[in-house]
C-alpha positions as CSV (number, residue, x, y, z in Angstrom):
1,X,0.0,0.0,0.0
2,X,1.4,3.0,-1.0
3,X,1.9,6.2,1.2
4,X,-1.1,8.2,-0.2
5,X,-3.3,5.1,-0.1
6,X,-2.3,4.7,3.8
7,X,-3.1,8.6,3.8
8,X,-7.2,7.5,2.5
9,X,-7.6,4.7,4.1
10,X,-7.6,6.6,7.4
11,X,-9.0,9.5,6.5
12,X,-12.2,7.5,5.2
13,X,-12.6,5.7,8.4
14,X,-11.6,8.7,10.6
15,X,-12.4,11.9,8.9
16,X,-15.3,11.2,6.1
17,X,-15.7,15.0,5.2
18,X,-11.8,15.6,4.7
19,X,-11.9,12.3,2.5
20,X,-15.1,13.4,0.5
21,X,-13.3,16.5,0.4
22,X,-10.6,15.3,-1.5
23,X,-12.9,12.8,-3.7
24,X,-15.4,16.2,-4.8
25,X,-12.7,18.8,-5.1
26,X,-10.4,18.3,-8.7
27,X,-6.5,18.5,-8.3
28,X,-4.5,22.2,-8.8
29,X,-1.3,20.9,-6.9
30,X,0.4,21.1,-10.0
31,X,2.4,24.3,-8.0
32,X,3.0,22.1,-4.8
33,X,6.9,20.2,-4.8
34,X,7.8,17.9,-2.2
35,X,11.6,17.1,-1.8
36,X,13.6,16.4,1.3
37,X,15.4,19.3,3.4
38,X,19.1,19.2,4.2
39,X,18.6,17.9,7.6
40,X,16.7,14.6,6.1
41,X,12.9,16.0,7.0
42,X,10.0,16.5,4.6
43,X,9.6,19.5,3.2
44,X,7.5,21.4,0.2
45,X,7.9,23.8,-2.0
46,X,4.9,26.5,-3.2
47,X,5.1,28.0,-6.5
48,X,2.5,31.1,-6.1
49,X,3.7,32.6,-9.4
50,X,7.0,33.0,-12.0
51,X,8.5,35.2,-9.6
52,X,7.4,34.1,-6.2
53,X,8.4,30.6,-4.3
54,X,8.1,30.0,-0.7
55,X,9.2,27.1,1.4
56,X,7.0,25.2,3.8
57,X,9.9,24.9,6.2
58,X,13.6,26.2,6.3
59,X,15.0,24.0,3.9
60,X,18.4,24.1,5.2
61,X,17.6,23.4,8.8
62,X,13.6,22.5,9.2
63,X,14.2,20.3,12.9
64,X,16.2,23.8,13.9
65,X,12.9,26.1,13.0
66,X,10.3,23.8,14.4
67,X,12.2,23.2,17.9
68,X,12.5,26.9,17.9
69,X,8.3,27.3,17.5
70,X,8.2,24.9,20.4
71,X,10.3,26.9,22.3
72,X,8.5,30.3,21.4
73,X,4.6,28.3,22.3
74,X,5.9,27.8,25.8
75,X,4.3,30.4,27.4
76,X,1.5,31.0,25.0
77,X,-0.3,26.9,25.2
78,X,1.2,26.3,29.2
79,X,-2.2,27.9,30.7
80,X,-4.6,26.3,28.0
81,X,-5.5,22.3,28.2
82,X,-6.8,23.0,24.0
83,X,-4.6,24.3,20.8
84,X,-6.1,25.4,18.0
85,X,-3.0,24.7,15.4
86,X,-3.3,26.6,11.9
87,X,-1.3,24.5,9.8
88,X,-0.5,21.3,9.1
89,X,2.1,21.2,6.5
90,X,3.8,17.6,6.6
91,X,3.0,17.2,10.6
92,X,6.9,18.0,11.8
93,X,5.2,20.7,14.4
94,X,2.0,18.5,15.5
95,X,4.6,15.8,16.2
96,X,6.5,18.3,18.6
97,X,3.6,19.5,20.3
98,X,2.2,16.0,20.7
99,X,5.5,15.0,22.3
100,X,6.3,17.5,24.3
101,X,2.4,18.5,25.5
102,X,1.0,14.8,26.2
103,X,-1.8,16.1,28.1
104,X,-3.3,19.1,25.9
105,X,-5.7,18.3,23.3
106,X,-5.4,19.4,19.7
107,X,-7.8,20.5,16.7
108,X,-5.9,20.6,13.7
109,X,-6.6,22.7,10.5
110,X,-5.0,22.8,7.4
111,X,-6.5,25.8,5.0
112,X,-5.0,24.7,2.2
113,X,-6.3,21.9,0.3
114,X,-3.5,21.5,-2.0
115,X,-0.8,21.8,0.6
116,X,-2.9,18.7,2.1
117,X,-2.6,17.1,-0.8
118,X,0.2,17.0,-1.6
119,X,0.8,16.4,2.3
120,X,-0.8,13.2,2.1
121,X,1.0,12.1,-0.9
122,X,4.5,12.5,0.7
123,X,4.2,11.6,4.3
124,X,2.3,8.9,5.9
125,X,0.3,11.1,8.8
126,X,-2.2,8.5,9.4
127,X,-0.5,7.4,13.1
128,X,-0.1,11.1,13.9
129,X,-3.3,12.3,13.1
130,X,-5.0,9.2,14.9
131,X,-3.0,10.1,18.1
132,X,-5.7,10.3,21.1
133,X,-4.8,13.8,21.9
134,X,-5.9,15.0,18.1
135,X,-9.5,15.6,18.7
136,X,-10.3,17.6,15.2
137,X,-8.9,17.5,11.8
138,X,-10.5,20.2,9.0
139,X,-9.0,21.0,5.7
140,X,-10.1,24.3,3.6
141,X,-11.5,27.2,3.5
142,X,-15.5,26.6,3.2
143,X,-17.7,27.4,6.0
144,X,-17.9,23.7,6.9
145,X,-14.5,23.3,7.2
146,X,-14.2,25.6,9.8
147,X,-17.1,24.3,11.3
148,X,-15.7,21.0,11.9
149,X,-12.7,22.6,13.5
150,X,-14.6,25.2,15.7
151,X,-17.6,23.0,16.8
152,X,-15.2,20.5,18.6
153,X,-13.7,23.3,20.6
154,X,-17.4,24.2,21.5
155,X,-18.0,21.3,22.8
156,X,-14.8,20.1,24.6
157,X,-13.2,23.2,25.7
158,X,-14.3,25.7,28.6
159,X,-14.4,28.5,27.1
160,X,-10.7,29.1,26.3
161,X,-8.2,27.5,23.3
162,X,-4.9,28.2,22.6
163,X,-4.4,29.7,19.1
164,X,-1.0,28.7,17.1
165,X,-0.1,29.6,13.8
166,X,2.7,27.0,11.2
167,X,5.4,30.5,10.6
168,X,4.7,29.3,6.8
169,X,1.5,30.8,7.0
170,X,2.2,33.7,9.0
171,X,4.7,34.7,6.2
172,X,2.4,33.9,3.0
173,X,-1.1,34.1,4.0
174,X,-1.4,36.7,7.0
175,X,-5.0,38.4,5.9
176,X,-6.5,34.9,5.6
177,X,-5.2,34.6,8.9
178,X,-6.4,37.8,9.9
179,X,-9.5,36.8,8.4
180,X,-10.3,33.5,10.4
181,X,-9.6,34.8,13.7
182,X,-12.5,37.1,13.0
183,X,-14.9,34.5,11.6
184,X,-14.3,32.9,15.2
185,X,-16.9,34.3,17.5
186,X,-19.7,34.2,14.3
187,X,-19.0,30.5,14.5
188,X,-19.1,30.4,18.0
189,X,-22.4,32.4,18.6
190,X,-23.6,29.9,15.3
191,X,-22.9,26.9,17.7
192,X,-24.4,28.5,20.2
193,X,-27.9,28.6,18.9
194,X,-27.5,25.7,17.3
195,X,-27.1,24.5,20.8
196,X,-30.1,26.3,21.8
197,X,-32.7,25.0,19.1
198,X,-31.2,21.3,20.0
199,X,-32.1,22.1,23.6
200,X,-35.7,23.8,22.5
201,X,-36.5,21.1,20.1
202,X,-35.0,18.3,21.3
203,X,-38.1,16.3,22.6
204,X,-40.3,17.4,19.2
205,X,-37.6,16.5,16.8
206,X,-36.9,13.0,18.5
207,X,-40.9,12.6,18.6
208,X,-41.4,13.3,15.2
209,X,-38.4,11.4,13.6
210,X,-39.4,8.0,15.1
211,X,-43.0,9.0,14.7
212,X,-42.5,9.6,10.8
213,X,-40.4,6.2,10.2
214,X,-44.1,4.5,9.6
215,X,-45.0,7.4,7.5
216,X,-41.0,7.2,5.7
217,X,-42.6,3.2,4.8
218,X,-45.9,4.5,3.3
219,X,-44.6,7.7,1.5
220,X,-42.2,8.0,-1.6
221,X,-38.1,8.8,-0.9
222,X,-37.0,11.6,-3.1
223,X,-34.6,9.3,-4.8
224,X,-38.2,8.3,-7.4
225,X,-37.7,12.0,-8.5
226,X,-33.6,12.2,-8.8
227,X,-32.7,14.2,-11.8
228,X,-36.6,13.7,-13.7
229,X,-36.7,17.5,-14.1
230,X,-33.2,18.8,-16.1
231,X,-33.6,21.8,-17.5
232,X,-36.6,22.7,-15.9
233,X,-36.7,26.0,-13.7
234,X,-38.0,25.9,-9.8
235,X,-39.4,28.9,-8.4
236,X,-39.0,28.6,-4.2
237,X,-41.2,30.8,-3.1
238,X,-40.8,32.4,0.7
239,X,-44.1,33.9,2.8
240,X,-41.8,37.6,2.4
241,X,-43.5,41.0,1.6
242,X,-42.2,41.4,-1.3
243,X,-44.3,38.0,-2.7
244,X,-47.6,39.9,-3.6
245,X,-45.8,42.5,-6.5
246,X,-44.9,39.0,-8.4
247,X,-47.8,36.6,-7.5
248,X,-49.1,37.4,-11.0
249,X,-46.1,36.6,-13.0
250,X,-45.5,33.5,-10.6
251,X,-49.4,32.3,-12.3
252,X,-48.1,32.8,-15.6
253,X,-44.7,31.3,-15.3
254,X,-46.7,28.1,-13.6
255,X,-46.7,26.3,-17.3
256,X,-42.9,26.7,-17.9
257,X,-41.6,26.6,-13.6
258,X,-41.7,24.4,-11.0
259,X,-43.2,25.9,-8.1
260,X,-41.9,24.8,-4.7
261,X,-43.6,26.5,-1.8
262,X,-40.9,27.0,1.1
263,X,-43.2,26.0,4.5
264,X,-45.5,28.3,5.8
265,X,-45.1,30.5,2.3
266,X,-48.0,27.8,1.0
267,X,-50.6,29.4,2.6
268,X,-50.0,33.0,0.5
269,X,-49.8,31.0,-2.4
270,X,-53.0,29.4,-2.5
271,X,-54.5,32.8,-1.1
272,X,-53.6,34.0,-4.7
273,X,-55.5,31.0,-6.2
274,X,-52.0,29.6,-6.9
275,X,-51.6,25.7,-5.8
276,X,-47.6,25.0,-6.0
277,X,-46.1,21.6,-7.3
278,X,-44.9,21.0,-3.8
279,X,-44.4,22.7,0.1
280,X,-41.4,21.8,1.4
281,X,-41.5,21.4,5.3
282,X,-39.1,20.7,8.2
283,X,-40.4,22.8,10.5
284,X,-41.7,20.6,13.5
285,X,-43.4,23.2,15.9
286,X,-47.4,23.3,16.3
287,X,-48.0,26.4,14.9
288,X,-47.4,24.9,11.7
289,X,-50.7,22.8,12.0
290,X,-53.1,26.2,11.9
291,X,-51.2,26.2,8.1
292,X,-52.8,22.7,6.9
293,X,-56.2,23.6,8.4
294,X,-58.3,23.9,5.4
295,X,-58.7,21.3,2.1
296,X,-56.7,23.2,-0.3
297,X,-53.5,22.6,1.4
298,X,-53.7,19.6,2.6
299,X,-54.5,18.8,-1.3
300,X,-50.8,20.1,-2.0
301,X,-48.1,17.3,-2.7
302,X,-45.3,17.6,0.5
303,X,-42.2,17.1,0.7
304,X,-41.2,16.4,4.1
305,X,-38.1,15.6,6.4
306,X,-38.8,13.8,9.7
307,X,-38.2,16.8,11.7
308,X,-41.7,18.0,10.4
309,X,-44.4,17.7,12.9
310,X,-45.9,14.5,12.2
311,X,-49.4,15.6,13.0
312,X,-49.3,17.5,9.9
313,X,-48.0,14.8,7.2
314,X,-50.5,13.1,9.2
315,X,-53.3,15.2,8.1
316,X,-52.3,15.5,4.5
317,X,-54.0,13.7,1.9
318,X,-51.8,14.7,-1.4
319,X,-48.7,12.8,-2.3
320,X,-46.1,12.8,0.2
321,X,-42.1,12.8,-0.7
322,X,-39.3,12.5,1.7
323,X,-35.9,13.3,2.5
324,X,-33.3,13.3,5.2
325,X,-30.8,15.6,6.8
326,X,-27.3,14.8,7.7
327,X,-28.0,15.7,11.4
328,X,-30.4,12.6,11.8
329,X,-29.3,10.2,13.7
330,X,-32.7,8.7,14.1
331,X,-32.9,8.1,10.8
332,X,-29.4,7.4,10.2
333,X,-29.7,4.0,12.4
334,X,-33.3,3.4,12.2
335,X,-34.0,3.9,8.7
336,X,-30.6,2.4,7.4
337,X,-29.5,5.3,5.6
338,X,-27.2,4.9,2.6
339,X,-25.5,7.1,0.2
340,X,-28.5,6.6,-2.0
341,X,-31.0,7.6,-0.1
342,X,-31.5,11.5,-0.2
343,X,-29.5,12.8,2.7
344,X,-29.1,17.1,2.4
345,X,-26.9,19.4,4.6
346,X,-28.9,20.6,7.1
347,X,-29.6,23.9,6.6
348,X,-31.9,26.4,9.3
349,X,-33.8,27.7,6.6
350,X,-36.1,25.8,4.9
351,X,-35.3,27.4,1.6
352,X,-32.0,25.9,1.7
353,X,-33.4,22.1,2.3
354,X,-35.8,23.4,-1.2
355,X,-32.3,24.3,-3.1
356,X,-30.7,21.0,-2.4
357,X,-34.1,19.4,-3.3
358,X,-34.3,20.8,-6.2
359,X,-31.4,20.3,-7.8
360,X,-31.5,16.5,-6.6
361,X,-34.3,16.5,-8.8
362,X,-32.1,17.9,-11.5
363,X,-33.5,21.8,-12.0
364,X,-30.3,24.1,-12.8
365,X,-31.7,27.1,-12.6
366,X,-33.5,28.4,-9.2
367,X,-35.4,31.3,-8.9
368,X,-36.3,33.1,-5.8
369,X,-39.6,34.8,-4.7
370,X,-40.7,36.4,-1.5
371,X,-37.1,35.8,0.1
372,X,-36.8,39.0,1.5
373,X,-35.0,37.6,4.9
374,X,-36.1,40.7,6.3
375,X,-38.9,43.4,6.9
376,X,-39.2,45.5,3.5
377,X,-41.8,48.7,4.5
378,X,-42.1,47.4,8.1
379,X,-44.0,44.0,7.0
380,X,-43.2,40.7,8.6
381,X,-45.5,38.8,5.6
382,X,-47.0,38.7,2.5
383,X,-51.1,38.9,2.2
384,X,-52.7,35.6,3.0
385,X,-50.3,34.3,5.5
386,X,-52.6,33.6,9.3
387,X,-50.8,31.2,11.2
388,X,-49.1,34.0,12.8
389,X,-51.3,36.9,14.3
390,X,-50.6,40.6,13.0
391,X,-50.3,41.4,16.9
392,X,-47.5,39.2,16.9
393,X,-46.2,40.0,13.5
394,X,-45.9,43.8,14.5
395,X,-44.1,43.0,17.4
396,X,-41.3,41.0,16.0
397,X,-40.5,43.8,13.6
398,X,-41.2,46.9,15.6
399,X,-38.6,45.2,17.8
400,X,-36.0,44.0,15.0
401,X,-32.7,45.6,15.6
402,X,-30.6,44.5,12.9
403,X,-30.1,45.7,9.4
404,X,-29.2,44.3,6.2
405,X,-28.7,45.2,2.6
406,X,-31.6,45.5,0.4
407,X,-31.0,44.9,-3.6
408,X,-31.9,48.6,-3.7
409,X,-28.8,49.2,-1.8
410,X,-30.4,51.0,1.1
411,X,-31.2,48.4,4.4
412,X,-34.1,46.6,5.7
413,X,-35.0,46.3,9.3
414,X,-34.4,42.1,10.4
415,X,-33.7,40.1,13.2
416,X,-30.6,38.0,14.2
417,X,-32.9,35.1,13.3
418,X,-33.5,36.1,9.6
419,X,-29.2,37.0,9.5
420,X,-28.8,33.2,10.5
421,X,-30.8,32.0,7.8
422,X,-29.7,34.4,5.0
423,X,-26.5,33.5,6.3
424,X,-27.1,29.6,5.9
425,X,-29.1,30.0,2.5
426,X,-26.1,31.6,1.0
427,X,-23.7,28.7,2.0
428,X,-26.0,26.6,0.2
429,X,-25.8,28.6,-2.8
430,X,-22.1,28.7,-2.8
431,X,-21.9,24.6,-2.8
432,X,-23.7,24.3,-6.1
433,X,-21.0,26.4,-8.3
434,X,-23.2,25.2,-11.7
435,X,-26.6,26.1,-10.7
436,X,-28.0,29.7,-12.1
437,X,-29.4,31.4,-8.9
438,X,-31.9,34.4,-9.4
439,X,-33.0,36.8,-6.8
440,X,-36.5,38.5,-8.2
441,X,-37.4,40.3,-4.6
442,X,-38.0,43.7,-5.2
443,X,-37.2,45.5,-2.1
444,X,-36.0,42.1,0.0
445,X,-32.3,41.4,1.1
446,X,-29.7,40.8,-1.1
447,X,-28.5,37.7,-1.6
448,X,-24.7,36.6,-2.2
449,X,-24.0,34.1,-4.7
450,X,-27.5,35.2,-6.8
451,X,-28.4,37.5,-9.7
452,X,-30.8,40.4,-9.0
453,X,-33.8,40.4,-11.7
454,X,-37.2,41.3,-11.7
455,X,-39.9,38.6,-11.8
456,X,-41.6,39.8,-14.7
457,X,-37.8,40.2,-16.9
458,X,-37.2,37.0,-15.8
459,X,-41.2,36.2,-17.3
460,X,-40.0,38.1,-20.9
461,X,-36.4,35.8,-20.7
462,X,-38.8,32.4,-20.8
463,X,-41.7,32.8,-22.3
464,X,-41.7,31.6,-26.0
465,X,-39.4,29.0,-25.1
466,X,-40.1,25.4,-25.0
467,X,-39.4,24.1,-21.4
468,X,-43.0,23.2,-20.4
469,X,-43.3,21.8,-16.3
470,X,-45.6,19.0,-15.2
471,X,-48.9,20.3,-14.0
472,X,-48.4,17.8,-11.4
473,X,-45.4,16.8,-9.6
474,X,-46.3,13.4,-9.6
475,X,-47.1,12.6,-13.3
476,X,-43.6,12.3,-13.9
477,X,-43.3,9.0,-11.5
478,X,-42.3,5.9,-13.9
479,X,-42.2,3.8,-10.9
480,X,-43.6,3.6,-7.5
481,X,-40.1,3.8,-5.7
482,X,-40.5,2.5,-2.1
483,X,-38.3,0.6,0.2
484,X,-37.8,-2.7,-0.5
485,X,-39.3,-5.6,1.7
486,X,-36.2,-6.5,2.7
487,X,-35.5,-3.2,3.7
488,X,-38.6,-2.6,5.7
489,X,-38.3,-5.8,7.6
490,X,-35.0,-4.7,8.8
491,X,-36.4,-1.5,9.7
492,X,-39.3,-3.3,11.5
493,X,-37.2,-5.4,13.8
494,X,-34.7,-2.9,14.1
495,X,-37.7,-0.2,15.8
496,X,-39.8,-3.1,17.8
497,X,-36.2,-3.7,19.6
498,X,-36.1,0.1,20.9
499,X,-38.1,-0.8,24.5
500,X,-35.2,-3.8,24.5
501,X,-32.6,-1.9,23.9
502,X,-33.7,1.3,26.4
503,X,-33.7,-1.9,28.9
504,X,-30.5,-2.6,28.8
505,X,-28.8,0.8,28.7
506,X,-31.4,1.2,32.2
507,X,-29.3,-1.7,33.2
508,X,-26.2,-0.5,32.4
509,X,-26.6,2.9,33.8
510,X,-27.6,1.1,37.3
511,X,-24.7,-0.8,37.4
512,X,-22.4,2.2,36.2
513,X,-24.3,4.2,39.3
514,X,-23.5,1.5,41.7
515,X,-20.2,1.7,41.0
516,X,-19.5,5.2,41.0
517,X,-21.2,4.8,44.6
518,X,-17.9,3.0,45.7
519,X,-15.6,5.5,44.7
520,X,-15.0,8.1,47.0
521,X,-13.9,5.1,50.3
522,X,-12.0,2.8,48.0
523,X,-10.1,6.3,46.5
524,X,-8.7,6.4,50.3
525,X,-8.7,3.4,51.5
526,X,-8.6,0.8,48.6
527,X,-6.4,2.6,45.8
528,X,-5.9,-0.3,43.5
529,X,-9.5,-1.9,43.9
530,X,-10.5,2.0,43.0
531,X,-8.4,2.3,40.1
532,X,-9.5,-1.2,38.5
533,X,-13.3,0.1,39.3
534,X,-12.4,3.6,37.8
535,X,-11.1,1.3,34.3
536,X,-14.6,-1.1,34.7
537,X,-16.9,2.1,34.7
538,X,-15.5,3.6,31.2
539,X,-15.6,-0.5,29.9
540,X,-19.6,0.2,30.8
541,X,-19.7,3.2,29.3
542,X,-17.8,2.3,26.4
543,X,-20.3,-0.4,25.8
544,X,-23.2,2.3,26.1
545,X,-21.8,5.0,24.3
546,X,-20.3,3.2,20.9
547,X,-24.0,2.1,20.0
548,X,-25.8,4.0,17.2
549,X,-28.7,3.3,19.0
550,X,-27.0,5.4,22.0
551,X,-26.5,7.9,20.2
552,X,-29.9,8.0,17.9
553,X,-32.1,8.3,21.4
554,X,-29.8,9.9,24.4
555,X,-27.8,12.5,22.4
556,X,-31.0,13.3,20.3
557,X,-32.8,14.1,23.8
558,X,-29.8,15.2,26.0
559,X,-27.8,17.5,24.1
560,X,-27.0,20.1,26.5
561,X,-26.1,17.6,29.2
562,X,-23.9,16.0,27.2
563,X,-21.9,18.7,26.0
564,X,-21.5,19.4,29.4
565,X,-20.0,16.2,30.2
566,X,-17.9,16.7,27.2
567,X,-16.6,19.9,28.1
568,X,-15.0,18.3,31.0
569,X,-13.6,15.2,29.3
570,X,-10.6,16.9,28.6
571,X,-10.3,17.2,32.7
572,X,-11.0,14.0,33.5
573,X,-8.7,12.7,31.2
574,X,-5.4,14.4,32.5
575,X,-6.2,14.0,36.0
576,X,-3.4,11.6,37.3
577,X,-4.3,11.0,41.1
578,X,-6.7,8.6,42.0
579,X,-8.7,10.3,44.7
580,X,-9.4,13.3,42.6
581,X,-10.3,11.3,39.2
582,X,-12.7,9.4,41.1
583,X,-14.1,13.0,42.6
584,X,-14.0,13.7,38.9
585,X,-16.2,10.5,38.1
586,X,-19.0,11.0,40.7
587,X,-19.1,14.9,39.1
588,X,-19.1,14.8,36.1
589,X,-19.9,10.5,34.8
590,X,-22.2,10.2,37.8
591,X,-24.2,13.5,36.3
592,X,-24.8,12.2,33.2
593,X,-25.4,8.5,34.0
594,X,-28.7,9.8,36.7
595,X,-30.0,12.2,33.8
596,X,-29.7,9.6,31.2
597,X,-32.0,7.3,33.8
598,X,-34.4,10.4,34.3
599,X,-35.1,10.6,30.2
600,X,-35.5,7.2,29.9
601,X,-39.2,6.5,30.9
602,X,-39.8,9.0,28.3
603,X,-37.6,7.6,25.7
604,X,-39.9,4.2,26.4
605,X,-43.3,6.4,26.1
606,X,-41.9,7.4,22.6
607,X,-40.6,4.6,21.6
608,X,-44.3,2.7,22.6
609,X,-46.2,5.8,20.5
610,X,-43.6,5.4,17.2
611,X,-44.1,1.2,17.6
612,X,-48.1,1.6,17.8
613,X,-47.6,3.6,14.6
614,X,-45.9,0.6,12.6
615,X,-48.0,-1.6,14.0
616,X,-51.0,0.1,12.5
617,X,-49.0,0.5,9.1
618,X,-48.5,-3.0,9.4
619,X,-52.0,-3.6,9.6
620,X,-53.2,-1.0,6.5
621,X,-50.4,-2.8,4.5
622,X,-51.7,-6.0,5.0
623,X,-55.3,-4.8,3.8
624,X,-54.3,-2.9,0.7
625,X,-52.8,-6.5,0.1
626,X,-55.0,-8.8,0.9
């Protein structure tokens, strides 16, 4: 095996995204040279242009320049138990720090894909990156990327991280550097609420996930529709203001556009007499069931993820699609997701879950309507919308402090809220590089990665052509697509073992408790019998923890408490004596382990509601049958 197949191996096993990273991304290392120093370590060599070459390391004495960054760190990482390294080059600097800092933890990122490249190609860093202490590993400079560096930190560290910089990039590439300290906090304060909407959601999500797998078995995946609709347009239309100037030309473009109603935005729509192909929901809060109230909506084909309040797929009687997001865990395990099935980024808004819907389905060219992300003349909605009282409506805006650019160029009173999901629907955008975006808001926010025209230009540009859309989103179907039987059995067996498997983690978590009640006498007067106790209660939770089905039900339902406990890993982890890591183990393990055995009655009166849902699929599958 060579060195760069080594390299893959690990990364596919250990880091997926840096590995599909490589996969999606096409080669420009054509500029990179590897070639060994005068001292006998790695080094490479960056052509930027005819006149300009820069060395990853000192090539006369690279050992020489990275002891001497060790030395100048001292200080700087001493107080901190986490480093933020920027820069991985060939690993000669992670090495040191590994050595010589066994107990601080480390979140690696390289923002150069090509450097990583070619990184991976010359030296075999699968044993240094898989060393205990390296808790992150992100490569590039996309929003994600820096996610998967950032959110780790979150999670494990309290509050504080050591930041320290390869002097390669501190010579060639100081504004990015510049740059990325400052997109810090925004990806902080992102994780934040991210955090928060777990915590506010967390019993509705888990609810509605194993509530929908019945309604997953007896609705169509959105791999029936993959790529049936190239070169037709898709119009996602929001609930903004701005929707009532273009509800007209939105009617006439209905013959030659799919329409795709983004949630709520489905009830202004049809309050213009105009029925989309689909509505696109995630949203799983009650308030969205005032929106499927009357006939005509429920009438309108959904597309839904499982976050969606089930009551309301529940009460539809169109055609119902569906879809995952890559934060389902519920799914993941109990629904047996593959790479075929259709898994999206997860997105906050729901328009971005409609982009990445759409162009599954094969539409190149997307056009946005009543996306104002914002409150153009004071107004929250367009006409027609009444799920959300105008009381309420002029509250929210009369206290919206933030502003944003308009396509006028002026600004538009918003919310932090709205910035969040502009924010998220442009980072959507900018991961489909050959899809024509078109922003036909009149007075909305603008919107990066888009091109500002009116709706009725953009009416003029298509009309007289000859793309003609379905009248119904359906009528396209050339088979009915659903799981297979084997499939579903698995899925079957797999759910009906949930109260089974909630059993035994009560179990365990009783027997983890019991032992944790031991520790503080044997810590002073049994040390060894202590110590071999300490090593039986993280075999327990080891045995808990590594399950998929763990993770699908107590992380969906705890997520606050466990990044709590995780915060303090780090701590628990370097502490070397063994009265205080036992301390450390009734703080912090016997915490988790008695809120865990508080959520599971409910887990079990979940698990009973999603089980009698199957077994009344079971039973109308039988009939239509027999």
């Amino acid at each position: 095996m060579t060195i760069l197949e080594t390299n893959l191996k690990f990364l596919r096993q250990s880091y997926p995204h840096v590995y599909r990273l490589l996969n999606e991304s096409p080669s420009t290392s054509a500029n990179y040279r590897s070639f060994v120093s005068k001292d006998g370590l790695g080094n490479i060599e960056v052509c930027f242009n005819e006149r300009k070459t820069e060395f990853l390391y000192d090539p006369s004495q690279t050992a020489m320049e990275a002891a001497r960054w060790l030395q100048s760190i001292t200080e700087h990482v001493s107080q901190q138990e986490h480093i933020l390294i920027y820069g991985l080059g060939l690993g000669h600097h992670l090495q040191l720090l590994l050595t010589y800092y066994p107990q601080k933890w480390v979140y690696v990122y390289e923002p150069d894909l090509e450097m990583f490249r070619k990184a991976i190609e010359t030296e075999d860093l699968s044993l240094l990156l898989s060393h205990q202490n390296v808790k992150a590993l992100a490569v590039g400079k996309s929003a994600e990327a820096k996610r998967q560096l950032i959110y780790p930190i979150c999670t494990h560290a309290q509050g504080s991280c050591s930041f320290l910089c390869l002097p390669y990039y501190e010579r060639v590439a100081s504004s990015d550097l510049r740059d990325f300290r400052q997109e810090i906090p925004s990806i902080v304060s992102e994780f934040n609420v991210n955090q928060n909407t777990l915590v506010q959601f967390k019993e509705q999500w888990l609810r509605n996930r194993l509530n929908h797998i019945s309604t997953n078995l007896s609705s169509i995946p959105l791999h029936a529709l993959k790529g049936l609709f190239q070169n037709i347009p898709v119009i996602i239309v929001g609930s903004g203001p701005s929707l009532k100037e273009d509800v007209e030309w939105i009617r006439r473009l209905r013959d030659h556009c799919l329409i795709f109603a983004a949630g709520t935005s489905v009830q202004p729509l049809l309050h213009f007499g105009i029925e989309p192909h689909l509505v696109v929901m995630v949203d799983g809060g009650s308030i969205v069931e005032l929106v499927f109230q009357d006939e005509a909506s429920r009438n309108v084909p959904m597309l839904y993820s499982p976050t969606t309040n089930f009551r309301v797929t529940d009460l539809m009687t169109s055609q119902l699609f569906h879809f995952y997001d890559h934060t389902d865990q519920v799914s993941k395990h109990y629904m047996e997701l593959t790479d075929e099935d259709p898994v999206f980024y997860s997105s906050a808004s729901v328009t971005g879950m409609a982009i990445q819907a759409a162009v599954y389905m094969g539409c190149k060219e997307i056009i946005f309507a009543g996306q104002d992300f914002s409150f153009p003349g004071n107004n929250y909605y367009a006409p027609g919308v009444t799920h959300f009282a105008e009381q309420g409506q002029k509250y929210v805006v009369s206290n919206a402090q933030d502003e944003v650019e308009n396509v006028l160029g002026t600004t538009n009173r918003t919310t932090s809220s709205y910035r969040v999901l502009l924010r998220n629907t442009e980072e959507i955008i900018s991961r489909l590089p050959g899809v024509r975006f078109i922003n036909t808001s009149s007075v909305g926010a603008k919107i990066a990665g888009t091109e500002w025209k009116r709706m009725e230009m953009y009416y003029e540009e298509i009309n007289g052509g000859l793309i003609t859309a379905p009248k119904c989103i359906s009528d396209v179907l050339k088979v009915n697509a659903r799981y297979s039987t084997e499939r579903v059995a698995s899925i079957l067996t797999k759910i009906k073992s949930i109260q089974v498997d909630l059993g035994v983690y009560q179990q365990k978590f009783h027997e983890i408790k019991k032992l944790i009640g031991k520790l503080a006498e044997w810590s002073r007067t049994n040390p060894n019998k202590c110590a071999k106790t300490l090593e039986s209660i993280e075999d327990h939770w080891a045995a808990v923890v590594n399950r998929e089905s763990f993770r699908a039900l107590y992380e969906s339902l705890l997520p606050q408490e466990l990044h709590y406990f995780d915060s303090h890993l780090s701590s628990i982890v370097a502490e070397k004596t063994i009265i205080g890591k036992a301390r450390m183990f009734e703080t912090y393990v016997g915490k988790i382990v008695n809120e865990m055995l508080e959520v599971t009655p409910l887990l079990k009166e979940i698990a009973v509601e999603a089980i009698s849902r199957l077994k009344q699929h079971e039973s109308e599958d039988a009939e239509v049958k027999g």
